[in-house]
N, C-alpha and C positions, 0 to 999 in steps of 0.2 A: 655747757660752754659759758665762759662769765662776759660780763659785757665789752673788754678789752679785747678780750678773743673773736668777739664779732664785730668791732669795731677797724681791728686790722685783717679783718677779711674782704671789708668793702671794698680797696683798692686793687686787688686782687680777681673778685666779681665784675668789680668796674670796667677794669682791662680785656678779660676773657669777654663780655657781652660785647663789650666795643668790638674787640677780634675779629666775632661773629658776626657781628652786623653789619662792618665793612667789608666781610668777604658777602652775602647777601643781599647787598643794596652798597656796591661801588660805586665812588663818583670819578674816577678815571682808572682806565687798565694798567695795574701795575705791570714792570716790565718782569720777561721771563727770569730773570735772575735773583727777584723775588723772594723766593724760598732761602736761598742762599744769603740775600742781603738780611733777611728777617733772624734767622738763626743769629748772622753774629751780631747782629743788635744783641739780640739775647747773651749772648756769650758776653758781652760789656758790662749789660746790666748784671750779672751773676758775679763779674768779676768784682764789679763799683761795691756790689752789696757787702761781698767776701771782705773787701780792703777796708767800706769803713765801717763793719761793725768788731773786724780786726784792730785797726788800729784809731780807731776815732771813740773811744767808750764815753761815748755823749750823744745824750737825743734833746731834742729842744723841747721834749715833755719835761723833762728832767731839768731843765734849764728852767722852766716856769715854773715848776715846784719849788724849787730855791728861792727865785724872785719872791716866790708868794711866802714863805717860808720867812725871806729877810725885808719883806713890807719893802719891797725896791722898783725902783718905777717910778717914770709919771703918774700915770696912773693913778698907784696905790696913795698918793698925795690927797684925792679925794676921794667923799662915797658914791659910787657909780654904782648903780644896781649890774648884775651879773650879765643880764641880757644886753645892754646896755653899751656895757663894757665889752661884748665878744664881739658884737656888730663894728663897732669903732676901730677893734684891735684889726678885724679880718680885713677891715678898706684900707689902713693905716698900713698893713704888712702887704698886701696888693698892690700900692701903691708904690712900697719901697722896692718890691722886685720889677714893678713896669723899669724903673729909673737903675735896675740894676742889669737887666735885660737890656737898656740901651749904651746901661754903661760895657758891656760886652760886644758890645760892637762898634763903641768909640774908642777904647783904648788897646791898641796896637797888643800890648801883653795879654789883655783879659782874651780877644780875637783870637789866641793863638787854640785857646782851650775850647772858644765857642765854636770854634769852627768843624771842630769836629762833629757836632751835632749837626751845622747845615752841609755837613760834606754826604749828608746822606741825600745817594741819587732816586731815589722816591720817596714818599711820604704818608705815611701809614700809624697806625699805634703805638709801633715798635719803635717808630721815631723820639716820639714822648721819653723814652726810657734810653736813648742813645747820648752821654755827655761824657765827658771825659773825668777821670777820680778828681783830680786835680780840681776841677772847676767845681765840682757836688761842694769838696773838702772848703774850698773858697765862700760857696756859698752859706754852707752851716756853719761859718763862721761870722760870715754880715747878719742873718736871721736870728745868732744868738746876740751878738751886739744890740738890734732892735728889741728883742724879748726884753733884754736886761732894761735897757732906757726907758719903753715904753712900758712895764710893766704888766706884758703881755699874761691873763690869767691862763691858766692849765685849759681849759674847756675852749678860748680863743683856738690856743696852739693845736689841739686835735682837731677842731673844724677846719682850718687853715692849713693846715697838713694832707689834710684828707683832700681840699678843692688843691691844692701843688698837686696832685698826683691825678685824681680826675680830672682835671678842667685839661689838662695837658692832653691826656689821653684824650678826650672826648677831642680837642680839637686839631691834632695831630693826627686823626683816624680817616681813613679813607671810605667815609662813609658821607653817602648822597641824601641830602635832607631836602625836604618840600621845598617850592620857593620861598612861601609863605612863612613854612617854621623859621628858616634861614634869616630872612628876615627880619621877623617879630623878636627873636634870641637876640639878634646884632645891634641891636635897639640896648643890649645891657652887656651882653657877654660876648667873646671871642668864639665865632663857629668853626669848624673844619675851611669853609670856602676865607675867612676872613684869615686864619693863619697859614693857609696855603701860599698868601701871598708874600708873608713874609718867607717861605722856604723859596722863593724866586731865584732862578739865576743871574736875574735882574738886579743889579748891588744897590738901585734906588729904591724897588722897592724891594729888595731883604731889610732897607732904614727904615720899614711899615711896619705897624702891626705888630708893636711887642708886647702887648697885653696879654698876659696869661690866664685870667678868668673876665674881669672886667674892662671891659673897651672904652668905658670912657675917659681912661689917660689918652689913651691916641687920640681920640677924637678931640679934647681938652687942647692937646699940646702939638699939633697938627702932624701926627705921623700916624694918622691912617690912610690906608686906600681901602677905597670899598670893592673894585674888582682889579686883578692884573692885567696887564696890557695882551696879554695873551690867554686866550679860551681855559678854563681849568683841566679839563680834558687834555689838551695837549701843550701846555703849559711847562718849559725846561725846570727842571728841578737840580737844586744843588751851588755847586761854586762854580762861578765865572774861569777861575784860573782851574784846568783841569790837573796842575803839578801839587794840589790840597787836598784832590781827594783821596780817600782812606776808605777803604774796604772792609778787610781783614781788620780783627781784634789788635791783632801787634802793629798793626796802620794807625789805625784810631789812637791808640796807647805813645805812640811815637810821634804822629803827626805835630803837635806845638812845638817840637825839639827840633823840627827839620830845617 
């Protein structure tokens, strides 16, 4: 197996141990409907995968090999050692999806797409992988934008790629961590109790919490909360307006249209 082969396997591993660790160590009971809501997450994700390696033949690995290819970039303007350079790229592209994350929930058009992700009425792993094509297709469109400008190298883009899909996972997962660890994590990164808060059906704080590996935008730009107004345990999940939510695969798929 060559090293790309094990490299796109991690995200894969990452998901299934997460799975199993939140069904083994739950931090609230999901509801009986569960099984059902889990599946068609899956069904979305199969579908997102199906449409854009159909009709999107662009990966943002592919996008930084060009950069690097045409010396394009900030970047590439000066000599930055490699290590250097990956560490800068990965808080630099962190940084532009916190602000892009917020921008999904300020502008009325982006909302229409994001909301399919919080129309899920529990919150688990399977959430991590629940958005609409439309918003994916949006977003690898701003990510290649920043690659090209910022002169993100190849080695940046795979580490950065790899935490978009872990960090999600890990903190979308319904898995119960020590106080202690919780804490000492929150201190750098977004835990499962820290993004639970933005899945609120509380619309102030769904404006929490949009950090997707690293916490210290919210904490920076004051839109964290450190716990919800209600126990995580029994804590309402989902949208305020129950005329948004979306179940079913052809719900999700329809929902910004309606």
């Amino acid at each position: 197996m060559n090293q790309s082969s094990v490299i796109s396997l991690i995200p894969l591993i990452a998901f299934l141990t997460l799975f199993i660790l939140q069904a083994l160590a739950p931090r609230r009971e999901l509801a009986k409907s569960g099984w059902r809501r889990i599946q068609h997450n899956f069904f979305l994700f199969l579908a997102n995968t199906v449409c854009m390696r159909l009709l999107v033949p662009l990966s943002l690995v592919g996008v930084a090999n060009w950069v690097a290819s045409e010396n394009l970039g900030l970047l590439n303007l000066f000599e930055i050692p490699l290590s250097i350079s990956v560490l800068v790229c990965v808080v630099l592209l962190d940084f532009a999806i916190y602000w892009q994350h917020v921008a999904t929930h300020k502008f009325p058009i982006l909302w229409r797409f994001h909301k399919v992700h919080h129309a899920d009425t529990d919150m688990d792993v399977t959430t991590a992988i629940r958005f609409h094509p439309l918003e994916l297709l949006l977003s690898l469109g701003y990510k290649v934008i920043l690659v090209v400008m910022i002169g993100v190298p190849v080695l940046a883009v795979i580490v950065f790629e790899l935490l978009l899909f872990v960090s999600p996972a890990f903190n979308h997962s319904n898995l119960r961590l020590p106080t202690w660890l919780d804490a000492s994590l929150r201190l750098v990164i977004a835990t499962p109790d820290v993004h639970r808060a933005h899945h609120s059906i509380i619309v102030a704080e769904q404006n929490t919490n949009y950090g997707f590996f690293i916490i210290w935008w919210d904490k920076l730009f004051d839109t964290y909360t450190a716990n919800p107004k209600n126990a995580h345990e029994s804590m309402p999940i989902g949208l305020e307006n129950s005329t948004d939510q979306c179940d079913r695969v052809d719900q999700m798929l329809l929902a910004p249209f309606k």
